[in-house]
C-alpha positions as CSV (number, residue, x, y, z in Angstrom):
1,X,-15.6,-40.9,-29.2
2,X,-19.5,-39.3,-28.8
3,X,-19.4,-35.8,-28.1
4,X,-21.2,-35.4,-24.3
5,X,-24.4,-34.3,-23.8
6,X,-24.8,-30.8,-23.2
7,X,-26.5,-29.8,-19.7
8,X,-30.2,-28.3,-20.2
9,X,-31.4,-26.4,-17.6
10,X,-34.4,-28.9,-17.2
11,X,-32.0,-31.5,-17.1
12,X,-30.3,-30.1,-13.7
13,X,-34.3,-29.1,-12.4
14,X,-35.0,-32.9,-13.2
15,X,-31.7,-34.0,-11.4
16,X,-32.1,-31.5,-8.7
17,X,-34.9,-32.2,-7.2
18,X,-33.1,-35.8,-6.7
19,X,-30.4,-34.5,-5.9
20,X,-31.7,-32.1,-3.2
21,X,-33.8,-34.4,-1.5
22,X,-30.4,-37.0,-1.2
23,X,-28.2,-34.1,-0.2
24,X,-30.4,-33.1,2.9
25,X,-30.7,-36.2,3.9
26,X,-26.8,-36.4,4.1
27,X,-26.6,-33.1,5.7
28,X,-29.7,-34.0,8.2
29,X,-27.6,-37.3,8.9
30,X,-24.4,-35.1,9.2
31,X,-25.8,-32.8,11.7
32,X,-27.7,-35.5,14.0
33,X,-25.1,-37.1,16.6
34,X,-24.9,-41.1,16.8
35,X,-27.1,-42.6,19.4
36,X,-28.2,-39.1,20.7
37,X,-32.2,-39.3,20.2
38,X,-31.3,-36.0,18.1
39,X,-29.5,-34.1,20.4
40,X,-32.6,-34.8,23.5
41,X,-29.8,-36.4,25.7
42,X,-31.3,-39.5,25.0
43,X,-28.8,-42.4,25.7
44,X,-29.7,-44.4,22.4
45,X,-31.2,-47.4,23.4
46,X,-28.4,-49.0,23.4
47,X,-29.8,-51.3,25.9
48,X,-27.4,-53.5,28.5
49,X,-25.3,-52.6,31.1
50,X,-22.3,-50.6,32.4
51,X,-19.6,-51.3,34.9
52,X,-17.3,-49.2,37.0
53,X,-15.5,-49.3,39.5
54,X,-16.6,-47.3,42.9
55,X,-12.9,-46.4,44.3
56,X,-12.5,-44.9,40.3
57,X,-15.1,-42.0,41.1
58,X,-14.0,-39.2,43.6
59,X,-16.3,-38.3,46.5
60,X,-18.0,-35.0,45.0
61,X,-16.5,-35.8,41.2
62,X,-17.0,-38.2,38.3
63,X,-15.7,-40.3,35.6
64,X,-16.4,-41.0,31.7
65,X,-17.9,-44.0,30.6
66,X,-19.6,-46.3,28.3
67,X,-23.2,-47.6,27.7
68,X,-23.2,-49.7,24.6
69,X,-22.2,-47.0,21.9
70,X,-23.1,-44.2,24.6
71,X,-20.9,-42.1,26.0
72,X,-22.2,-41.4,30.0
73,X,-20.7,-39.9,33.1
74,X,-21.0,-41.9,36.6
75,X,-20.7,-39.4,39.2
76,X,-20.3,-39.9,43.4
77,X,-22.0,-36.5,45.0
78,X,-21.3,-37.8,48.7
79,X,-19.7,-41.3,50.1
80,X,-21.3,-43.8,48.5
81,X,-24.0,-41.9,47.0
82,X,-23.8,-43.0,42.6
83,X,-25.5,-41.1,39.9
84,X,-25.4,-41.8,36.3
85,X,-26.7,-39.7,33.2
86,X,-25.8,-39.7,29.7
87,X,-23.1,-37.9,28.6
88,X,-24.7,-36.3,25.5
89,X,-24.9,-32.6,26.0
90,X,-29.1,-31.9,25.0
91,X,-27.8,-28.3,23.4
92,X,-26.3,-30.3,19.9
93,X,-25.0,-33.7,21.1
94,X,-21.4,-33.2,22.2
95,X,-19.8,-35.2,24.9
96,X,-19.8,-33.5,27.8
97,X,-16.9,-34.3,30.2
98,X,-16.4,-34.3,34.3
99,X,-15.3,-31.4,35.3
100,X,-15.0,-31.5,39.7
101,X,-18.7,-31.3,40.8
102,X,-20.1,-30.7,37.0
103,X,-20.1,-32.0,33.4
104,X,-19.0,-29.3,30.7
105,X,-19.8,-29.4,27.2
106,X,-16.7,-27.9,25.3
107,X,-18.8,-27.6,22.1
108,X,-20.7,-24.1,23.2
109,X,-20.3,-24.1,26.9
110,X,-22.6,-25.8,28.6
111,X,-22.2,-27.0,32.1
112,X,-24.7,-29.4,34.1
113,X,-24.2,-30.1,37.9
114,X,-22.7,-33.8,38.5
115,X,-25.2,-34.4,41.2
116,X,-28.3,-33.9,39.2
117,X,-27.8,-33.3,35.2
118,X,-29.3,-30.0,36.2
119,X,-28.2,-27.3,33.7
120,X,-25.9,-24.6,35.4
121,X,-25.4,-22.7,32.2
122,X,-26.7,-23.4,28.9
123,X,-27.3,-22.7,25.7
124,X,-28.6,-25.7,26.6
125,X,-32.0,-25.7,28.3
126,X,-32.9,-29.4,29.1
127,X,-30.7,-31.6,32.0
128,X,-28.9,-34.6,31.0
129,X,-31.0,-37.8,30.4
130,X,-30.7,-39.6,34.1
131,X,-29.6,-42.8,33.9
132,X,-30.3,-46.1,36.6
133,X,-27.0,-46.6,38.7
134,X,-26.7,-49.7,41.6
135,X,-24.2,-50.1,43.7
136,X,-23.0,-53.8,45.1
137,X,-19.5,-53.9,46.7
138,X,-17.1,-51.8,45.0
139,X,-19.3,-51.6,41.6
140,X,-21.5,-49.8,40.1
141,X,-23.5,-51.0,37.4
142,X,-25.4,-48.4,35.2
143,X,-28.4,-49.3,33.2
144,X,-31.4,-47.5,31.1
């Protein structure tokens, strides 16, 4: 059995540097949400289509959803009337979620009004990302 080698401390600033570069990479990756444009409320480009149902969304409320990999919120402000943004709070990328006439991010607080992605309350400072929603018959179809 070979006895180790010891540790210099040039061998850990030669390693280090290495090292460094790899762990902020992991921690940048770490603190960067999935499909969130870096936290800008950007919906990914995930690309396609959603579907949902119009008798599932409440007249002045909203439901959760999926774009792709993206979460999103369909909302219906009056009879008939759809509007669809992406669910990724702008603040740090949480989720927000429907709360009666506005999305709240349970992360730090933030709440945006269901009827325009407007931000009530922040920290965060920028609306949701608004999102292309169609009506035809009882669906709504949600797109980039």
């Amino acid at each position: 059995m070979t006895e180790p080698t010891p540790i210099t401390r040039r061998t850990v600033v030669q390693l280090g540097g290495a090292t460094a570069a790899g762990a902020g990479a992991l921690l940048l990756a770490a603190c960067t949400p999935a499909g969130s444009g870096q936290g800008s409320g950007d919906a990914g480009g995930s690309g396609g289509s959603a579907t949902v149902e119009l008798s599932s969304i409440p007249v002045g409320g909203a439901v959760s959803a999926s774009l792709g990999s993206t979460p999103i919120v369909v909302s219906q402000p009056s009879a008939g009337e759809v509007v669809a943004f992406s669910a990724v709070c702008t603040h740090q990328g949480c989720t927000v979620a429907p709360q009666g006439k506005e999305f709240d991010c349970p992360c730090h607080g933030s709440k945006f009004d269901a009827a325009t992605g407007d931000v009530l309350n922040g920290p965060a400072r920028d609306p949701l990302k608004k999102l292309k929603a169609a009506v035809s018959g009882g669906t709504v179809t949600v797109t980039e």
